[in-house]
N, C-alpha and C positions, 0 to 999 in steps of 0.2 A: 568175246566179240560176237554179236549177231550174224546169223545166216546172213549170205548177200543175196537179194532180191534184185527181180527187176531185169528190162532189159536198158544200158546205157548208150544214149543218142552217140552215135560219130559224127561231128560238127565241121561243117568247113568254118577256116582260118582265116583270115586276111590281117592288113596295118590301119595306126589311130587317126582319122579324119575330124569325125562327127561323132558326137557322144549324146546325140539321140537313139534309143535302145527302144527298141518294139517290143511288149509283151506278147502273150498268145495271141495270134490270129481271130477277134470277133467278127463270125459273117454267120447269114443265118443259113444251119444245115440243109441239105440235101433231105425230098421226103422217100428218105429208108429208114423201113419200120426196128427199130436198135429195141423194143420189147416196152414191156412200163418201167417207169420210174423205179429208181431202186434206189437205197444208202449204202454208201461204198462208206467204209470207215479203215481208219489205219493210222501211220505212223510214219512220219518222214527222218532219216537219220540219215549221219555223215559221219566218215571214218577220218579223225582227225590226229596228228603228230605234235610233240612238244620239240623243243630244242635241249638237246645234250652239248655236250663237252666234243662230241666226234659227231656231230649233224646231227639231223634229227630224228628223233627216235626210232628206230625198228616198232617197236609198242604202238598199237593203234589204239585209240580210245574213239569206244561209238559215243554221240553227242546229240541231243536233239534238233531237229533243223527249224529253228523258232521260227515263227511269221512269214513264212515262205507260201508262193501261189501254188496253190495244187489248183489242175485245172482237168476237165473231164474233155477227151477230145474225138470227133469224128476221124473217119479212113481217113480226110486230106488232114489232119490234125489241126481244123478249124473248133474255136472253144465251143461247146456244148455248155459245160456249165463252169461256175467255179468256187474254190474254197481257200479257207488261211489257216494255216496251221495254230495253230496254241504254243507255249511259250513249253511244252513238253514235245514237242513235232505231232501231236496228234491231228487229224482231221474227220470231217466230216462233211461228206458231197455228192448232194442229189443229183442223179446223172442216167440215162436208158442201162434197163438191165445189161444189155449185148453192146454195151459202149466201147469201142476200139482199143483207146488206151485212157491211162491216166498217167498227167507229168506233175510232175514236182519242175517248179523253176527256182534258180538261184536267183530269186528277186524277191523285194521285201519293200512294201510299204506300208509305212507304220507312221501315225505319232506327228505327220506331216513330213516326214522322210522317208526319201526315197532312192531306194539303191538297188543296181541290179549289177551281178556280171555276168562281163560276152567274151564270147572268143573270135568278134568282131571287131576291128577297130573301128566302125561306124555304131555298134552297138545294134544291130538291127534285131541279132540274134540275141537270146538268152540260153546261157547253159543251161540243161535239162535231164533230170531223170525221167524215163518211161519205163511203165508195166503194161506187154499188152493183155489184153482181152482180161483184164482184168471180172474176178467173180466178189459179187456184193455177198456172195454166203459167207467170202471167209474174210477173218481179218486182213489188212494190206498193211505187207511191211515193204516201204521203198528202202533202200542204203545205199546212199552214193559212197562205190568203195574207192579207197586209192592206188590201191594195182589196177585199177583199170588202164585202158590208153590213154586216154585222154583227163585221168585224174581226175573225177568227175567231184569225189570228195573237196579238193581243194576250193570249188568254183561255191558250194558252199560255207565250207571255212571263213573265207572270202569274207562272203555276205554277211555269215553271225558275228564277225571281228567286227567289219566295219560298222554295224546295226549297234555293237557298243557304247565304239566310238561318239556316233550321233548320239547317244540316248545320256552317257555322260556330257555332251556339249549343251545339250537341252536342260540338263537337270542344273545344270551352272550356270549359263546364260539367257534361258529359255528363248531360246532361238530353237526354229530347223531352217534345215540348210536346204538352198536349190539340188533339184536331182542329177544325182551323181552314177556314171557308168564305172564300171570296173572292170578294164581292158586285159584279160588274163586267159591264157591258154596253155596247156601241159607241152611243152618241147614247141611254142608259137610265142610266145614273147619273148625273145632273146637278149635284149639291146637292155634294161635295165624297169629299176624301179622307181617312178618320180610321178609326179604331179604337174598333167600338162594342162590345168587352166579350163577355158570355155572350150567346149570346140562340139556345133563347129562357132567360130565366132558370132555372139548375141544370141546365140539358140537359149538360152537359161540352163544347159545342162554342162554337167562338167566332167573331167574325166581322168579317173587315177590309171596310170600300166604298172602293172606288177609282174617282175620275171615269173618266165616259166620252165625253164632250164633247159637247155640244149635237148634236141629231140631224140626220144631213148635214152636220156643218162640221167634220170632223177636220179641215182644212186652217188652221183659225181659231182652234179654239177649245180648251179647256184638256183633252187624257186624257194620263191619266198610264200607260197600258199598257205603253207602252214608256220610262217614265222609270225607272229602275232605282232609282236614290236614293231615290226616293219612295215607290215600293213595300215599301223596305227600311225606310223609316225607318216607316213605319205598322206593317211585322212586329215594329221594336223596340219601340212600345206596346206587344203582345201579349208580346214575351218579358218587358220589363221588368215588366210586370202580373203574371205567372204566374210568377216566378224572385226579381222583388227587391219594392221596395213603391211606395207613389203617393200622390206630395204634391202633384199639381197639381188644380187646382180647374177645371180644363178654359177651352173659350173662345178666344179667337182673340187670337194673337199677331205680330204685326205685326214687321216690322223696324224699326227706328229707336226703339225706344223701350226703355225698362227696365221693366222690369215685375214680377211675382209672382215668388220666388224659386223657389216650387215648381215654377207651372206651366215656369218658365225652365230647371231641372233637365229636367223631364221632358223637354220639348222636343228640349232639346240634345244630353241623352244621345241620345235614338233618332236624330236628324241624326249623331252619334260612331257611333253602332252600324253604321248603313247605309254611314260610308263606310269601319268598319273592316271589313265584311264584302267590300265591294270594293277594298278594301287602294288606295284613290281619295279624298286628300281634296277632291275637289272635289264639291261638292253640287248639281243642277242640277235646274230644274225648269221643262220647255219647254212652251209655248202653239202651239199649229197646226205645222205642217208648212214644213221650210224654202224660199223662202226668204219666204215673209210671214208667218211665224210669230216668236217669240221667248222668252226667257227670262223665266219669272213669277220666277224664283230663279238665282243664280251666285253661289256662295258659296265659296270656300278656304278651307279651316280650317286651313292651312299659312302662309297669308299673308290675317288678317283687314284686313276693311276698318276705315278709321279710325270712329270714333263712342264712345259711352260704354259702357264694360266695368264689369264685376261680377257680383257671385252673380243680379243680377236679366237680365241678357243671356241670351239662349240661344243667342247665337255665342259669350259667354265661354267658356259649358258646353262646347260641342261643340269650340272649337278647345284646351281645355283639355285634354281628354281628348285627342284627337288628339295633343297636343306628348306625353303622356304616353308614348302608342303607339308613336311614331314611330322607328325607328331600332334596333325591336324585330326580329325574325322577319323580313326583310327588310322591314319597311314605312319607305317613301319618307320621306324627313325633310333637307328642304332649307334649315332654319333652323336644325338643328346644335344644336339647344336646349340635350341634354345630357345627357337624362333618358330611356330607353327601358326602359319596364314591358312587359310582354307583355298584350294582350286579356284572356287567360284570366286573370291576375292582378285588373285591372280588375272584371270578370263575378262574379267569385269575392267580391272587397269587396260589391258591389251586394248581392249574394244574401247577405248576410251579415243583409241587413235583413229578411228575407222574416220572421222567425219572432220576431222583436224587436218587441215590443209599441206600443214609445214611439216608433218608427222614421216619422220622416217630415221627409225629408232635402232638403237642397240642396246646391249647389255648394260650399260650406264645409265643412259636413259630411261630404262625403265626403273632400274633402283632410285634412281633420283624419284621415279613419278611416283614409286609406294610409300617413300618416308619423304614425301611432301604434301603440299596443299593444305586446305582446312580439315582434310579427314583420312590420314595417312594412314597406311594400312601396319607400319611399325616404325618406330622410333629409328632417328640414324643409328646410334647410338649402339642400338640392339640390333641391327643390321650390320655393322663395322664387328663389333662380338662375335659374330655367327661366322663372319669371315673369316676372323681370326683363329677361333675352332676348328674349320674346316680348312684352314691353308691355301684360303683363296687373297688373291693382292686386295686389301681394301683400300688401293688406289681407282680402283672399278670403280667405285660410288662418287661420284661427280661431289667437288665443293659447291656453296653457292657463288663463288667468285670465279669458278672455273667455266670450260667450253666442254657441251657433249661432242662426240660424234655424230654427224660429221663437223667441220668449221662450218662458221659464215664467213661467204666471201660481200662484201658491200659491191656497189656497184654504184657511181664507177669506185673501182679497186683494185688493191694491187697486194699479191701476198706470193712469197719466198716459201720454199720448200725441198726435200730430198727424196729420190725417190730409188730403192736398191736392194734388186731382187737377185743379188749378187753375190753378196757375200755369204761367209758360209761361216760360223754360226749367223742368220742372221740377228740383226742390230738389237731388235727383242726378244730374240731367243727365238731355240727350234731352227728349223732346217730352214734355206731360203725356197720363196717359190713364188717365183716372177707371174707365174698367173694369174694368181689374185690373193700374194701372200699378205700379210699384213703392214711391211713395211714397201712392198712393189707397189704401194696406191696411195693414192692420197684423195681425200674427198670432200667436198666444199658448195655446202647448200647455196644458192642465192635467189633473190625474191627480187621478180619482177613484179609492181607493182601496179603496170599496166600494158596495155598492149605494145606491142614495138619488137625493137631489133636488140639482142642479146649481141656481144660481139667479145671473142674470148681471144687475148691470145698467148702463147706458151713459149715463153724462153730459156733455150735449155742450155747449160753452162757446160757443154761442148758440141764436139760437130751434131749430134744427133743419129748417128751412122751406127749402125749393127755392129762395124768391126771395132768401132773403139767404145763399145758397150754402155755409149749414152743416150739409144734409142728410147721416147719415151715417145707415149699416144696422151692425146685427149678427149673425152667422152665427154658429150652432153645428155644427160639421161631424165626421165619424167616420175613421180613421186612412186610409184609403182616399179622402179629401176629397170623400167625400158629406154633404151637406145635410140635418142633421138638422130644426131648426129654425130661424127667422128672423124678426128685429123689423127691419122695411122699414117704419118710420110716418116721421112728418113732426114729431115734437115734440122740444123739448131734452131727455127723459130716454126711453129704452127698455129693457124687459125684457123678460129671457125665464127661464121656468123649465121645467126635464126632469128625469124618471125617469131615471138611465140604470144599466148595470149599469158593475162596477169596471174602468176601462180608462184610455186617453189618447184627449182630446178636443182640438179646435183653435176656437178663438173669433178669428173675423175682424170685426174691426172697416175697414168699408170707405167709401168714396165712393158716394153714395147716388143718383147720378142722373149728369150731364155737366157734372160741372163742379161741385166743393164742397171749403170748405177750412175747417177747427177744432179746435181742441184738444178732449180727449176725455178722462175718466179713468172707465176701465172696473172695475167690484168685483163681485167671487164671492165665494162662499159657496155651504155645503151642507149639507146633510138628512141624514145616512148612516140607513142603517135597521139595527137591531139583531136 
């Protein structure tokens, strides 16, 4: 392990608003005389952890800090000059001999990608290493270590994970993605890790929070700074957001259960994405430091664990994809499936939806969209085989006479259903779980075909009432599975009517509280305006 260098910034903290992130301060200096010109040369590095069996590692591995801003700064630490590291951490940066300090930030722009992390929820800040009064006679080694307080390591980690990510999304797609913040702080992010979208809204910039574990107890408690998998699978929100479309209705997905088929796509893919981006199927997601730490997650998408599969699992999704991968471009495939698609093949189907109207997909849906059309990416045939191998239901792969997820409802129309987040095993297996299990929901596209009044209404085959556990809700939600409106009463019949303009809408009919179980038959109709 390298000497640790440097002195490390103490950053104030705040929560995520706006995910516009200020670089160094450019204003023109103060005239004090800081000497002539001189080349400061050096080394930017970061102390970084892998995941063990019992958290993650004690073992620190020093790492280069690839394409990161080094900047030369005056006393108010306004920029002087600046420079980019190289894909070794090295730099190189003309700056006054008696120049104050020099920082290293966790921010990277590269390639037309750009990403930086804050320990701001507005982003205004960037994490930062400083050396002061740095001397151009001698080499400069910066090290962002991780026993610091503020884990200054991780805030780079960060950025060289995420820098990945992107650069695999480009080499598959060749897209770059709008800039991205990275909301993270050591014992300042508490509440979790997910992908919150634009913000602030229409600014073009977007914005991931990544735990940072309870303050003072890295050793105990949950950051994911140096879980790689994790960080990667939250970037695949953001790519899959900005590249293909979004059928999940958000909310917390649990292992052992089946549940929403959307949000089960969405999941699984980004879990496929993170570990095709580390060419690793193995998915891990560590609690505290080894050895009193441990595994929140340990997942192989090579060899899943037993439990109930289908379009509603989100280890179906991701090990699905994966046997897809596997055996591609050299990626690892030890169950010999049969089938090797390449990533960018995959990427390329996804984004096929980005500009498709009626697109709001699942795990069906998209096997149907690779062994279709005039230039299918594999045979059914050799798709249903691969299944079979691997022990997935090749009832997943839609007939051509069958219906994807979700139904169509016509309009005007009228369709019967059950809805039961009750019972226990439930009805498809796995545990019941009225939040957004798989059999708790029911979901039914419809297409307005011009402007007008949508008009829904929900009949429930008893009272409707909490205590005799026939409460059921209905949502009206938009191609993107935001929440338009919603009838959440308590009686056996609910409506709802909307404006809306000519598109594809999604009506979920769901389980109304913890536990409810009734038959339902749901009727549309509409206004159109002339």
């Amino acid at each position: 392990m390298l000497t640790r260098h440097g002195l490390l910034l103490s950053l104030a903290l705040s929560a995520c608003t706006t995910a516009r992130a200020a670089g160094p301060t450019t204003a023109t200096p103060p005239p004090v005389d800081l000497g002539p010109t001189a080349t400061f040369q050096g080394v930017v590095r970061y102390e970084a952890r892998r995941p063990t069996l019992t958290g993650a590692s004690a073992a620190l591995e020093s790492r280069p800090a690839r394409f990161v801003e080094v900047v030369a700064e005056d006393a108010e630490r306004r920029e002087l000059s600046r420079a980019v590291t190289d894909a070794e951490g090295r730099f190189s940066l003309q700056a006054p001999a008696r120049v104050p300090s020099i920082a290293a930030f966790a921010h990277v722009a590269r390639d037309g990608n750009d990403v930086r992390v804050s320990p701001q929820a507005d982003g205004a800040v960037t994490h930062a290493l400083r050396l002061v009064r740095p001397d151009a006679a001698r080499p400069i080694e910066l090290t962002a270590t991780d026993a610091a307080a503020d884990g200054i390591a991780g805030a780079f980690h960060v950025a060289d994970t995420v820098l990945t990510g992107l650069d695999a999304t480009r080499a598959w797609t060749g897209q770059a993605l709008p800039p991205l913040v990275v909301y993270w702080g050591r014992g300042v992010t508490t509440e979790w890790s997910f992908y919150r979208g634009e913000r602030p809204a229409r600014s073009g910039r977007y914005c991931l929070e990544l735990l940072g574990g309870s303050p003072g107890r890295q050793r105990s408690t949950d950051t994911d700074e140096h879980d790689e998998g994790i960080v990667l699978h939250e970037l695949g929100h953001f790519v899959f957001d900005r590249l293909s479309s979004n059928s999940s209705t958000g909310g917390s997905h649990p292992s052992g259960y089946l549940i929403d088929p959307g949000l089960a796509w969405e999941e699984g893919r980004a879990t496929w994405f993170s570990s095709a981006v580390r060419r690793d199927p193995r998915y891990q997601d560590t609690i505290g430091l080894e050895p009193e730490g441990s595994l929140r997650v340990d997942h192989d998408l090579e060899h899943p664990a037993p439990g109930a599969r289908g379009i509603g699992n989100e280890m179906s999704v991701s090990d699905v994809l994966w046997d897809l991968v596997d055996g591609s471009e050299g990626y690892p495939d030890e169950d010999h499936d049969g089938v090797a698609v390449p990533p960018a093949v995959l990427m390329r189907a996804m984004m096929s939806w980005r500009d498709q109207p009626s697109a709001y997909p699942a795990l069906g849906t998209f096997l149907r969209l690779i062994t279709s059309g005039t230039a299918p990416a594999l045979r059914r045939e050799d798709l249903v085989a691969m299944l079979q191998r691997t022990r997935e239901p090749t009832a997943m792969v839609p007939g051509d006479d069958s219906e994807d997820w979700p139904s169509n409802l016509s309009v005007p129309g009228v369709v019967g259903g059950k809805i039961d987040g009750l019972t226990n095993p439930a009805p498809s297996g796995g545990r019941p779980r009225p939040q957004n299990g798989f059999d708790a929901l029911r979901v039914y596209r419809v297409h307005m075909t011009a402007r007008g009044w949508l008009h829904l209404e929900l009949v429930i085959e008893g009272t409707g009432r909490p205590g005799d556990h026939t409460d059921l809700d209905m949502e009206l939600r938009d191609h993107r599975g935001e929440v338009i409106t919603a009838a959440r009463g308590t009686d056996g019949r609910e409506t709802l009517g909307r404006l809306l303009d000519p598109g594809f809408y999604y009506v979920y009919v769901r389980d109304g509280g913890q536990g409810n179980r009734a038959n339902f038959e749901l009727r549309a109709r509409s206004n159109l305006l002339r």
